[in-house]
LUMNUFI-505897 format. One record per residue (C-alpha): residue number from 1; residue in one letter; chain; x, y, z. Coordinates in pm, 1 decimal. Example, Ala and Ser with C-alpha at 12.3 -4.5 7.8 and 13.67 -1.06 7.14 Angstrom:
% LUMNUFI-505897
+-----+--------+--------+----------+----------+----------+
| num | residu | chaine |       xx |       yy |       zz |
+-----+--------+--------+----------+----------+----------+
|   1 |      a |      A |   1230.0 |   -450.0 |    780.0 |
|   2 |      s |      A |   1367.0 |   -106.0 |    714.0 |
+-----+--------+--------+----------+----------+----------+
This chain:
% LUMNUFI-505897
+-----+--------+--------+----------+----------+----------+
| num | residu | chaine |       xx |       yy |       zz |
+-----+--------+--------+----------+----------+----------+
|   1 |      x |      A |  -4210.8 |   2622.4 |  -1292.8 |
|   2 |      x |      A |  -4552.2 |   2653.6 |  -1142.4 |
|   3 |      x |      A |  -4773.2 |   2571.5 |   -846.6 |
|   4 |      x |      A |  -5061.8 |   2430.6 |   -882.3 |
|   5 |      x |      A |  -5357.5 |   2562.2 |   -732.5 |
|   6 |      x |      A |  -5470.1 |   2469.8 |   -359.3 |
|   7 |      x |      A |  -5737.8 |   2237.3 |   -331.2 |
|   8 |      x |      A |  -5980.9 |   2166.3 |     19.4 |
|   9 |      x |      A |  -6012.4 |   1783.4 |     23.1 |
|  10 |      x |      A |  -5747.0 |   1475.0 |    145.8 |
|  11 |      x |      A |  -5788.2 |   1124.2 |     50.0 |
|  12 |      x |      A |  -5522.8 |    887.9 |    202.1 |
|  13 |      x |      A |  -5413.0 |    571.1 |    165.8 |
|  14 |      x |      A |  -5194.8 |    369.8 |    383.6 |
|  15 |      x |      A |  -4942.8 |     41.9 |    296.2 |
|  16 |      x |      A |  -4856.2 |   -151.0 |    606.3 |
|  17 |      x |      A |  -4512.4 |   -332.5 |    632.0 |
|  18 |      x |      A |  -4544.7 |   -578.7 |    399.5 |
|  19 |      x |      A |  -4383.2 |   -924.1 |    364.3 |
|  20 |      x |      A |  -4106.4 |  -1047.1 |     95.4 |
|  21 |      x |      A |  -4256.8 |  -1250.2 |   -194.9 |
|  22 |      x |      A |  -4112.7 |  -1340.9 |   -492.9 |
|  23 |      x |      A |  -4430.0 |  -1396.1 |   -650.3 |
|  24 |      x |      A |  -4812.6 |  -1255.1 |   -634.7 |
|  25 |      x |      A |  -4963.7 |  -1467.1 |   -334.5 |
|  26 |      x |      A |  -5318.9 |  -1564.9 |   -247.3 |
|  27 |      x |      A |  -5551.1 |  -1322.3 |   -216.5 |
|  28 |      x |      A |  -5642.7 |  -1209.3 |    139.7 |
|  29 |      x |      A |  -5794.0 |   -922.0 |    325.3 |
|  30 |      x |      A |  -5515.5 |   -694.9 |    493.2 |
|  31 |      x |      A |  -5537.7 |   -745.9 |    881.5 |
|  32 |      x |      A |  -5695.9 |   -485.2 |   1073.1 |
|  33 |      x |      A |  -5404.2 |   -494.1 |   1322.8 |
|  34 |      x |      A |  -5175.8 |   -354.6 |    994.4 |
|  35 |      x |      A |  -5387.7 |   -106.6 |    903.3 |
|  36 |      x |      A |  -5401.1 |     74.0 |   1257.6 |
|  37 |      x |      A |  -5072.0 |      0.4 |   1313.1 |
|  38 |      x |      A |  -4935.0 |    182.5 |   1017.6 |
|  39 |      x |      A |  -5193.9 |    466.7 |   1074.6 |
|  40 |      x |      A |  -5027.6 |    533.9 |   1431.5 |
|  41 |      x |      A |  -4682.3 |    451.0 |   1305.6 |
|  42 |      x |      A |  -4759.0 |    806.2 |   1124.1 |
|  43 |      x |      A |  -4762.2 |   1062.2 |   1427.1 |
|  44 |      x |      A |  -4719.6 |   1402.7 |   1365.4 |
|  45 |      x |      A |  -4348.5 |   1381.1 |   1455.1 |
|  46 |      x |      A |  -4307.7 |   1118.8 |   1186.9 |
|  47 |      x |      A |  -4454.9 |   1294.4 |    918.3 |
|  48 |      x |      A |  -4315.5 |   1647.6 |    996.2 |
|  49 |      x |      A |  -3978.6 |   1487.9 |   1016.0 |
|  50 |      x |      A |  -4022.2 |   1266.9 |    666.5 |
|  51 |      x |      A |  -3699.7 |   1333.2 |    489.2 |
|  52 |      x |      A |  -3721.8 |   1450.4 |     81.0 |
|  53 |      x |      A |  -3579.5 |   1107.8 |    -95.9 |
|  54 |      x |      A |  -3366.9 |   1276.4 |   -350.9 |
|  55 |      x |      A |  -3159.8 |   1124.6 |   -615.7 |
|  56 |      x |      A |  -2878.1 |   1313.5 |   -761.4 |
|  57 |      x |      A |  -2586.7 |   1139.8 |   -966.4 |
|  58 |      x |      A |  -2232.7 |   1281.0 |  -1099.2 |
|  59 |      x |      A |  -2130.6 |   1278.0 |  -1405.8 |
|  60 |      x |      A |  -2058.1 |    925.0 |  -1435.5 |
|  61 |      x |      A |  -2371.0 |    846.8 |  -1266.8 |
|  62 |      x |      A |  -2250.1 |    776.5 |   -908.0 |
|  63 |      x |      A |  -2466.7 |    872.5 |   -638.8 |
|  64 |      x |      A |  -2392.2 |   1190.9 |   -435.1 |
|  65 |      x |      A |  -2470.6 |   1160.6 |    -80.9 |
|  66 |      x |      A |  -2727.4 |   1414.3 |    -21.8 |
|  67 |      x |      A |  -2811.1 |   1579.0 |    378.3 |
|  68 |      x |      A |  -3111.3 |   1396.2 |    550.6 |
|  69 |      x |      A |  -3368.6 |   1698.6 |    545.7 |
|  70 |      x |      A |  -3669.3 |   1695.0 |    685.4 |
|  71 |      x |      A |  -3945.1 |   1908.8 |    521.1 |
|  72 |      x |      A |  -3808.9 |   2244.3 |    454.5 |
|  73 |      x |      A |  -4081.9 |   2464.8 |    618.5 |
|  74 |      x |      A |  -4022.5 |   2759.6 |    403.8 |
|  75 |      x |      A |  -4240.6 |   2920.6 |    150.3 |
|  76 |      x |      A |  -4360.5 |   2736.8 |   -197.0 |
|  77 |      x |      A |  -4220.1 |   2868.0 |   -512.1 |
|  78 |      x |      A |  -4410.7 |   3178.2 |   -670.9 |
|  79 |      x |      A |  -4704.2 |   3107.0 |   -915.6 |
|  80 |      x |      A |  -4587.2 |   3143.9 |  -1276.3 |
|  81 |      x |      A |  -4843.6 |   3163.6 |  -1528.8 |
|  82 |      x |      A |  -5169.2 |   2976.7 |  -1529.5 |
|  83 |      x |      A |  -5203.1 |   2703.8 |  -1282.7 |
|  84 |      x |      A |  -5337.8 |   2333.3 |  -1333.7 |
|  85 |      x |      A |  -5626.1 |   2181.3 |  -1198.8 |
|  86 |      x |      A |  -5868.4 |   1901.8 |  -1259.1 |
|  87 |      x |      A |  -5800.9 |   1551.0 |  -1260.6 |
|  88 |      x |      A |  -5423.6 |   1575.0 |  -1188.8 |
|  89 |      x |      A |  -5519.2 |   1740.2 |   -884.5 |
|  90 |      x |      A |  -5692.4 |   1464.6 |   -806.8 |
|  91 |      x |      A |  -5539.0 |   1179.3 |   -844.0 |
|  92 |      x |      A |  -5120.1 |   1284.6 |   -780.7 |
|  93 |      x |      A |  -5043.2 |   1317.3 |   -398.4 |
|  94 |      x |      A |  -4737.4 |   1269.7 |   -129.5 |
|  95 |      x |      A |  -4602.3 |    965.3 |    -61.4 |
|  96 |      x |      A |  -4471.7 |    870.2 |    268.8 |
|  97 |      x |      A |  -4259.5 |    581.4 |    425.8 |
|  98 |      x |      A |  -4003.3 |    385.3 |    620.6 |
|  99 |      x |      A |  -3686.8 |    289.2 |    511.0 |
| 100 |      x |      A |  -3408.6 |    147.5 |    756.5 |
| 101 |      x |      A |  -3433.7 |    395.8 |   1117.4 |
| 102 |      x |      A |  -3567.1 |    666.0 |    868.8 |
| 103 |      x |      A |  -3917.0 |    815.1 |    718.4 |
| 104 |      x |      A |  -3915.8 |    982.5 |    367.6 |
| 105 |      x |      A |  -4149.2 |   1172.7 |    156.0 |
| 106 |      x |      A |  -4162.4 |   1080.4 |   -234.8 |
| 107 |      x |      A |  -4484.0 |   1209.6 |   -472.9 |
| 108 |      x |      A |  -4684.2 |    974.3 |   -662.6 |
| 109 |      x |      A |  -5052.2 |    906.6 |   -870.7 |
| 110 |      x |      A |  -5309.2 |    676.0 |   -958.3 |
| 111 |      x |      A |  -5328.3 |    479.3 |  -1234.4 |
| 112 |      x |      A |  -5624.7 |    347.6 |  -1430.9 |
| 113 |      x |      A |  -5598.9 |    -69.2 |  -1418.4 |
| 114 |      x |      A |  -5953.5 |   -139.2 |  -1474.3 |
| 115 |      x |      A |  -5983.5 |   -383.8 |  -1174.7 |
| 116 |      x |      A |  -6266.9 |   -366.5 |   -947.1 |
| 117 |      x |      A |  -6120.4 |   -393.6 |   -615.8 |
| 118 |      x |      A |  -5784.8 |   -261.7 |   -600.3 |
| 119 |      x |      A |  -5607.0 |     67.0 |   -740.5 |
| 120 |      x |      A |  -5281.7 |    108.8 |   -874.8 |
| 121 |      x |      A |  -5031.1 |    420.3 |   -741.1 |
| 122 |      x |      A |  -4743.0 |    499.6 |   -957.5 |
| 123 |      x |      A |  -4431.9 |    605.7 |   -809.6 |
| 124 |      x |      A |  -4023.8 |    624.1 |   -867.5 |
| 125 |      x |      A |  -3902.8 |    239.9 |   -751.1 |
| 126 |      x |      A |  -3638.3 |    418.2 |   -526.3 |
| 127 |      x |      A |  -3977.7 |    510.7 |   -323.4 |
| 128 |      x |      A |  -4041.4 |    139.1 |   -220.3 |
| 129 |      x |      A |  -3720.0 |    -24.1 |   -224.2 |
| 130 |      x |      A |  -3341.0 |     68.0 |   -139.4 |
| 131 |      x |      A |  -3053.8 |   -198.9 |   -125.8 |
| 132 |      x |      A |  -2904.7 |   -149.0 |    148.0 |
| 133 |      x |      A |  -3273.7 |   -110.7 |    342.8 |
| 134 |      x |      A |  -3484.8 |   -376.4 |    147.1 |
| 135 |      x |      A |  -3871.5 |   -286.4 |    108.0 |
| 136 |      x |      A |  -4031.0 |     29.0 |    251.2 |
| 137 |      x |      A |  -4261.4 |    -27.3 |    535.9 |
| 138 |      x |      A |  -4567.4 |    211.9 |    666.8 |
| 139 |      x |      A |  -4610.8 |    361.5 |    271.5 |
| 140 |      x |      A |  -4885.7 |    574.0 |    293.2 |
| 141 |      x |      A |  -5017.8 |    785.4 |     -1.6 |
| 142 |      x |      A |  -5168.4 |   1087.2 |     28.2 |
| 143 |      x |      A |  -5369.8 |   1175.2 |   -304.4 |
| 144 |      x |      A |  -5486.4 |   1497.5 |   -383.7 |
| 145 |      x |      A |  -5300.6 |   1651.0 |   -152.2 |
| 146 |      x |      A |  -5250.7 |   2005.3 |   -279.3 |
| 147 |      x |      A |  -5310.1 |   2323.4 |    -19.1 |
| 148 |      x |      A |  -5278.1 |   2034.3 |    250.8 |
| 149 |      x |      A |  -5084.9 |   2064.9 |    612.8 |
| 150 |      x |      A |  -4749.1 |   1893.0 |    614.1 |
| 151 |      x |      A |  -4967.8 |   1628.3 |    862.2 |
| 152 |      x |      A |  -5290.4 |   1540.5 |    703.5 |
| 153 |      x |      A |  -5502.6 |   1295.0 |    945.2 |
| 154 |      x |      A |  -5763.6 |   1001.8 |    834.7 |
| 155 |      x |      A |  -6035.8 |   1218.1 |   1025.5 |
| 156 |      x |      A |  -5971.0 |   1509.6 |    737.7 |
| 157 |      x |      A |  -5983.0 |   1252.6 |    455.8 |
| 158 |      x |      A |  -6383.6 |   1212.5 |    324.5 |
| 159 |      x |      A |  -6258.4 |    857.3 |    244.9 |
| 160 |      x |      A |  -6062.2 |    793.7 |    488.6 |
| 161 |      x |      A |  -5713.2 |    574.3 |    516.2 |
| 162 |      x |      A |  -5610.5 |    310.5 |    275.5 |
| 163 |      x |      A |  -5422.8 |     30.9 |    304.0 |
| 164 |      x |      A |  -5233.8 |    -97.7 |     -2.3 |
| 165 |      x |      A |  -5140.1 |   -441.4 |     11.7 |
| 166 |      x |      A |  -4854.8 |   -443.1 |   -234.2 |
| 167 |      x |      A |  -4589.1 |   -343.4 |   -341.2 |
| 168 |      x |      A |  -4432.8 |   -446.3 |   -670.2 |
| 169 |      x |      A |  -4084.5 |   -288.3 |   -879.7 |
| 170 |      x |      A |  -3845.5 |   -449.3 |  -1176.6 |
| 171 |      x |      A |  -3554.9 |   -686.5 |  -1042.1 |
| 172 |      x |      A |  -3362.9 |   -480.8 |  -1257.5 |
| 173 |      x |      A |  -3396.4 |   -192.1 |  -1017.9 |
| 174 |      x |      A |  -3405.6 |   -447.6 |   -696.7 |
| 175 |      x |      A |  -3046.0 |   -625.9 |   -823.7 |
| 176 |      x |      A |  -2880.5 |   -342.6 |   -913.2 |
| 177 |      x |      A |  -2679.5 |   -269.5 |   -610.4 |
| 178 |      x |      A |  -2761.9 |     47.2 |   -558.0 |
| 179 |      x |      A |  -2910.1 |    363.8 |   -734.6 |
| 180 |      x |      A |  -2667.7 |    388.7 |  -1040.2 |
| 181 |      x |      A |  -2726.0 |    536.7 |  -1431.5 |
| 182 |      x |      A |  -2816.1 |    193.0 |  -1470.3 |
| 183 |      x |      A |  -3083.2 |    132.2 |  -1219.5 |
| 184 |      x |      A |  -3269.4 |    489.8 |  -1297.8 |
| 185 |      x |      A |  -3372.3 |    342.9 |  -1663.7 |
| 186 |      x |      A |  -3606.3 |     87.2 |  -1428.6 |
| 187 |      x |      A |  -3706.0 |    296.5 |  -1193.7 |
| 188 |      x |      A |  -4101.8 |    319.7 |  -1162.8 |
| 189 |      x |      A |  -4307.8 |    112.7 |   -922.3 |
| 190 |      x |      A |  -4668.5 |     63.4 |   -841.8 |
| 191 |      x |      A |  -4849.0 |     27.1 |   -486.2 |
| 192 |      x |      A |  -5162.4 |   -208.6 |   -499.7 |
| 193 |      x |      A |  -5428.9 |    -62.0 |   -260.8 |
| 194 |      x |      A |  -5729.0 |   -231.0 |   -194.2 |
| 195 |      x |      A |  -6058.8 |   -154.6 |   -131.5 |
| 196 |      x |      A |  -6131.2 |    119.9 |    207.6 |
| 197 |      x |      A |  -6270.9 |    413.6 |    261.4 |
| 198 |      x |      A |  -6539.4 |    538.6 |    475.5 |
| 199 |      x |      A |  -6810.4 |    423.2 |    255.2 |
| 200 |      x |      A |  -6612.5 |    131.4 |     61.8 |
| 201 |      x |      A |  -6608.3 |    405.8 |   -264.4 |
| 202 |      x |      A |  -6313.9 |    299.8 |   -450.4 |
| 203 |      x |      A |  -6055.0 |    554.4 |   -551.7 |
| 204 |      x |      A |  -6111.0 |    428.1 |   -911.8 |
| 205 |      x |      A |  -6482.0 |    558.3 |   -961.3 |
| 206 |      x |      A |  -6430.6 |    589.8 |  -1370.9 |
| 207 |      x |      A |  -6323.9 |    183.1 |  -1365.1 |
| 208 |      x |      A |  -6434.1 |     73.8 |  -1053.2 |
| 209 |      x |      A |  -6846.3 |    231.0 |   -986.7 |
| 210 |      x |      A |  -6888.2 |    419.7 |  -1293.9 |
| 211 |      x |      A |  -7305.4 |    433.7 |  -1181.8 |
| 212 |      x |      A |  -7178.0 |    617.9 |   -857.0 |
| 213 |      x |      A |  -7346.6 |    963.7 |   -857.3 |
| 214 |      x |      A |  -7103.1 |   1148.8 |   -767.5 |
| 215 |      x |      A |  -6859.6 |    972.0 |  -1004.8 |
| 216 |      x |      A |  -6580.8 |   1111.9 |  -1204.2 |
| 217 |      x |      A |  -6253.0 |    990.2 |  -1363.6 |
| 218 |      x |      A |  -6007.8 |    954.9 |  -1036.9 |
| 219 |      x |      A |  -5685.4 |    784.7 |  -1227.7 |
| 220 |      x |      A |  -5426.6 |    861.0 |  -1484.7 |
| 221 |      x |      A |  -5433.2 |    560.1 |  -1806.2 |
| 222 |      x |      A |  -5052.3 |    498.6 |  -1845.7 |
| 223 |      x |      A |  -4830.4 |    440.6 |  -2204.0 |
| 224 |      x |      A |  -4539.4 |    259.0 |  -2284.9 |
| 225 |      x |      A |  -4453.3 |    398.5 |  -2644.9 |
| 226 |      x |      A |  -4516.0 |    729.8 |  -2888.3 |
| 227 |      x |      A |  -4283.7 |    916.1 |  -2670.9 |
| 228 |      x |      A |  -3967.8 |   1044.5 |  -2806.2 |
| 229 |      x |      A |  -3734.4 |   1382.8 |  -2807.2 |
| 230 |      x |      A |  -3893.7 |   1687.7 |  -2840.8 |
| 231 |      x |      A |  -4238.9 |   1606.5 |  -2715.3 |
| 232 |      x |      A |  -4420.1 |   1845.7 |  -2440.2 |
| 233 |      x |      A |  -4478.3 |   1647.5 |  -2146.0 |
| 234 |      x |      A |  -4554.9 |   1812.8 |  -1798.3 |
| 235 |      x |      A |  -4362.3 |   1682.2 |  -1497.2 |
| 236 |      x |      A |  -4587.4 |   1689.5 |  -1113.6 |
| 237 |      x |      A |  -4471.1 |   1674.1 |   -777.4 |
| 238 |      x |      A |  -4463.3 |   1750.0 |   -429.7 |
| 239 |      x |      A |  -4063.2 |   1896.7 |   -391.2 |
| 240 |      x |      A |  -4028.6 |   1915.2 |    -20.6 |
| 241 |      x |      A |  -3618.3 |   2055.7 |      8.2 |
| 242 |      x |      A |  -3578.8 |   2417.3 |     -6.0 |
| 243 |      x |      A |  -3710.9 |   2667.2 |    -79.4 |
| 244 |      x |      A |  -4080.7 |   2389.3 |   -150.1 |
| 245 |      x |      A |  -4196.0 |   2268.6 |    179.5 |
| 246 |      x |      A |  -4385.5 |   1995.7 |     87.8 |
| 247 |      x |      A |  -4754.0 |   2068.2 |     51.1 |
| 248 |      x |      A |  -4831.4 |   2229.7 |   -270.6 |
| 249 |      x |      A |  -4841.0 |   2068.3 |   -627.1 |
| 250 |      x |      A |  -4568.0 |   2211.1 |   -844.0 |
| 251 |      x |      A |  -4508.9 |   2154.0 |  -1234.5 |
| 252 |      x |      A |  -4267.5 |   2198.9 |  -1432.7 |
| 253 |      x |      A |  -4373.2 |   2174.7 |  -1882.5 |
| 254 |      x |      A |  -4099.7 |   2181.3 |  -2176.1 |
| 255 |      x |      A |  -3994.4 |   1959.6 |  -2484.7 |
| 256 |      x |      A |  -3781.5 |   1653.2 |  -2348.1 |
| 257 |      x |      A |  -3441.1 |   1527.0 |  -2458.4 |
| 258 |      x |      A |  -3276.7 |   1236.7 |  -2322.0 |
| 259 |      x |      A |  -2933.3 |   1191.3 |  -2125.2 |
| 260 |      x |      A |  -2633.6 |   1213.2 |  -2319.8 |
| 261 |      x |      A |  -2466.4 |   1087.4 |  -1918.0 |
| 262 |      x |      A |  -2686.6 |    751.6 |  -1945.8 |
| 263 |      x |      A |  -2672.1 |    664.4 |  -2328.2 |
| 264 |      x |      A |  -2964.1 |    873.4 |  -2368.6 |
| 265 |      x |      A |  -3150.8 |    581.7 |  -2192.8 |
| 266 |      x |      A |  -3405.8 |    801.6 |  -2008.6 |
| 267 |      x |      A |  -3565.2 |   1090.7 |  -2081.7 |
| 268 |      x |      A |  -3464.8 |   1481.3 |  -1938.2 |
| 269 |      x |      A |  -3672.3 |   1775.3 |  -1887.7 |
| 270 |      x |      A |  -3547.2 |   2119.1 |  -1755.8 |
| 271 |      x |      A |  -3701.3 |   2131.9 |  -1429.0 |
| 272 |      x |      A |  -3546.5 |   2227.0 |  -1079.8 |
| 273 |      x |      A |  -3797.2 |   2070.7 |   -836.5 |
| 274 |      x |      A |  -3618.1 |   1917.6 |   -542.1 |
| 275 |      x |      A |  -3638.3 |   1654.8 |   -334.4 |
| 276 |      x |      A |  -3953.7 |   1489.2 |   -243.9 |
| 277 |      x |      A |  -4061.9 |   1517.9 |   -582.5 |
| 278 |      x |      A |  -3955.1 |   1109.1 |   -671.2 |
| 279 |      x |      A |  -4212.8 |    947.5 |   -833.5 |
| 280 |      x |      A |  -4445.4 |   1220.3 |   -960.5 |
| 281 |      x |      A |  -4628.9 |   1174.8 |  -1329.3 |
| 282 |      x |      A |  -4462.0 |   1285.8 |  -1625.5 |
| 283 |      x |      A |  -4756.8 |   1325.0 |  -1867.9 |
| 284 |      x |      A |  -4788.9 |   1378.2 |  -2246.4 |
| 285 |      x |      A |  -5087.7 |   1496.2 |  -2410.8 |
| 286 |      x |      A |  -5190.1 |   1707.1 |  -2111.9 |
| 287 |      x |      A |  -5482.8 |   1968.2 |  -2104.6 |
| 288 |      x |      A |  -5397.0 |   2232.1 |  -1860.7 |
| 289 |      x |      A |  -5768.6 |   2321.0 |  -1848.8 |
| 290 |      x |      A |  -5894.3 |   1959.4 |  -1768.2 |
| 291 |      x |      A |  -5575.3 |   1781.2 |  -1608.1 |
| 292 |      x |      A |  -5584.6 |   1467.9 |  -1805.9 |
| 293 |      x |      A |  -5284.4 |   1359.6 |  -2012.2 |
| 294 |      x |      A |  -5128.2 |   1028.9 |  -2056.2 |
| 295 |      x |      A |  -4839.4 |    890.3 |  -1769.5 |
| 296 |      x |      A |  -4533.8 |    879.0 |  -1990.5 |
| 297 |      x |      A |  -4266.5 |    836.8 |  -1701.4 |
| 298 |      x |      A |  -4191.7 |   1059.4 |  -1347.1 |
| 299 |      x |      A |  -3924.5 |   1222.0 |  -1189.5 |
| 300 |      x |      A |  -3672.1 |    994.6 |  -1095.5 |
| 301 |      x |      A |  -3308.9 |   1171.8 |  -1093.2 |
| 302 |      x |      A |  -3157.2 |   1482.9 |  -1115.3 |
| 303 |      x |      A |  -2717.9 |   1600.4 |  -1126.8 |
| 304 |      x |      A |  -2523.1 |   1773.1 |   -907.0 |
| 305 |      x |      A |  -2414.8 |   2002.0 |  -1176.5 |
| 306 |      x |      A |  -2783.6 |   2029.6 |  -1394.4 |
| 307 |      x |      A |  -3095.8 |   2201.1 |  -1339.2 |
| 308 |      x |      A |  -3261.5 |   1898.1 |  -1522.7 |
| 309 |      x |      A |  -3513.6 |   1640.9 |  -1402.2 |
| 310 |      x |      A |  -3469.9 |   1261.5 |  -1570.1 |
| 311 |      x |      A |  -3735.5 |   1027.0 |  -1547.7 |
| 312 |      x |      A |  -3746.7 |    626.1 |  -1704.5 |
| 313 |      x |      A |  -3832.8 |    550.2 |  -2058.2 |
| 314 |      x |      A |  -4152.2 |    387.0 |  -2015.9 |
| 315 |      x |      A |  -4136.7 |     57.0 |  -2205.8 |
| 316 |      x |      A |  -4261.7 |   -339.6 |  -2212.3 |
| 317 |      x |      A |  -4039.4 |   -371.9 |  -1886.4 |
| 318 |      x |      A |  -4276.9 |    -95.6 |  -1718.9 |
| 319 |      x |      A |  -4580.1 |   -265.2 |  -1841.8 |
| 320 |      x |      A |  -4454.7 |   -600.5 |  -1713.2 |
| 321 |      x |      A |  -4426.0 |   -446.3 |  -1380.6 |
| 322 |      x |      A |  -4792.6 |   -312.5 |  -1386.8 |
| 323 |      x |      A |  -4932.9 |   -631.8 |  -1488.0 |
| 324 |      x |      A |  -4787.2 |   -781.5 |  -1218.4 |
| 325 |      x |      A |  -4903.7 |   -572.6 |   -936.9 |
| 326 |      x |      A |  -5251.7 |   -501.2 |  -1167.5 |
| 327 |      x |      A |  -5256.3 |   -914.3 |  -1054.0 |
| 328 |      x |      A |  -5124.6 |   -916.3 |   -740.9 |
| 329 |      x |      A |  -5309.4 |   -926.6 |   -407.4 |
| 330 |      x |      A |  -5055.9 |   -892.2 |   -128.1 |
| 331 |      x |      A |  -4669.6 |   -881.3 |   -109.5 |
| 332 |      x |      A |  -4327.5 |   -736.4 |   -212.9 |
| 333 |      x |      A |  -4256.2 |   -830.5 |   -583.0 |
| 334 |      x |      A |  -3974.8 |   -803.7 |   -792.3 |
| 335 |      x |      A |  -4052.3 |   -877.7 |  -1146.2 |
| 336 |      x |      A |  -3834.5 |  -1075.0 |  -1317.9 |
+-----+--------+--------+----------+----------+----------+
């Protein structure tokens, strides 16, 4: 495993409580009121105390209650090897938000969708939307966020806060009663942010102002097939449990397999990153001397008794879900 780099710049984005849709709705500008009010909803209190969402089965892919943790504090895991930079650096960051009387800390990255005046942010479903809790509230992503303070603030960001207006996940992950074997093969979700910043720059500069002059590619194009056993793919993420604390980009690289405990329905990777690394980009095809590679799935689950990370087979379901929020305006969605 290996840390990435430390980088000097924040960008965040911001999701305000959002309401329950079965459906895209009309399009409308996100209320000013939300925005601030989910920018002060984050106090330094709230983000120190964010808990790592971790998801860890047994061997008949129960859930194992894990400790609420708060960031652990201690020291990042050694530098192995060369470190990656470039676009990955970029465009993969923290994820924070509310769920039920508690705030949580999941990783996540931007996607290339091509629209004008929204941007898509990839993350593990369990990220936006629990069972027993419903929809997260106050989801706030913090993109290239590596070398950054456990509290990052708008006034450090050069563009500021953003405020997505979406969020959108499979009803096969929303109806499944809870995180199960079952639920993990669906379990990828995308945040639709909308247009912010201190400038109005979209995060998207390669899709969205490719003429800007100080332009470059800011998002992660995403496949659903020509991944299978034995393929290198590099795993990202912000682990935030012991002995991470949260703040520094960690990888983990190796040939993939797929989980003989889930009828080798989703993909495994040795990898011991803990939690608070839900959601980050599994990527094939990746160039450790120009961070680009292709989103192929993201760290979604891990066993009490394996020191392997599993992450969804990325198939026609995922793409349904990211044409759906790559449409939608405003919302909670679960695709059907």
């Amino acid at each position: 495993m290996r840390r990435q780099s430390r980088l000097a710049i924040a960008t965040i984005m911001v999701v305000a409580a959002i309401p329950v849709l079965s459906a895209p709705a009309a399009a409308r500008a996100p209320a000013q009121s939300d925005h601030q009010r989910t920018i002060e909803h984050w106090t330094k209190a709230r983000m120190e105390g964010a808990r790592a969402r971790d998801m860890v089965l047994d061997r008949v892919g129960r859930p194992v209650p894990q400790p609420l943790v708060a960031n652990s504090g201690g020291t990042s895991w050694p530098t192995a090897g060369s470190s990656a930079g470039g676009l990955i650096a970029r465009v993969s960051g923290r994820v924070y938000f509310k769920m039920g009387a508690n705030e949580y800390v999941c990783s996540g990255s931007v996607v290339n969708d091509g629209r004008a005046d929204y941007s898509l942010v990839l993350t593990a479903a369990h990220c936006v939307y629990d069972s027993a809790q419903g929809w997260a509230t106050y989801w706030m992503f913090v993109p290239q966020a590596d070398g950054l303070p456990v509290v990052p603030t708008c006034s450090t960001s050069p563009r500021g806060c953003w405020t997505a207006q979406a969020l959108v996940a499979h009803s096969r992950f929303t109806t499944a009663g809870g995180f199960s074997g079952t639920a993990a093969r669906y379990d990828y979700a995308f945040a639709v942010v909308g247009p912010g910043g201190h400038d109005g720059e979209a995060i998207q500069l390669d899709a969205d102002s490719p003429s800007d002059a100080d332009a470059a590619p800011d998002s992660l194009p995403i496949t659903y097939a020509g991944v299978a056993s034995n393929d290198l793919l590099y795993a990202f993420g912000y682990p935030a449990a012991a002995p991470y604390n949260g703040t520094d980009l960690v990888y983990c690289s190796g040939k993939i397999g797929q989980d003989l405990f889930n009828a080798n329905a989703t993909w495994s990777m040795a990898c011991n990153m803990t939690g608070g690394a839900s959601g980050g980009p599994w990527l094939k095809g990746f160039s450790e001397s120009s961070g680009i590679g292709n989103l192929a799935s993201l760290n979604s689950y891990r066993y009490s008794f394996s020191n392997r990370m599993y992450g969804p087979k990325f198939t026609a379901y995922t793409k349904a879900v990211f044409d759906a929020a790559n449409a939608a305006t405003t919302g909670t969605i679960a695709v059907p």
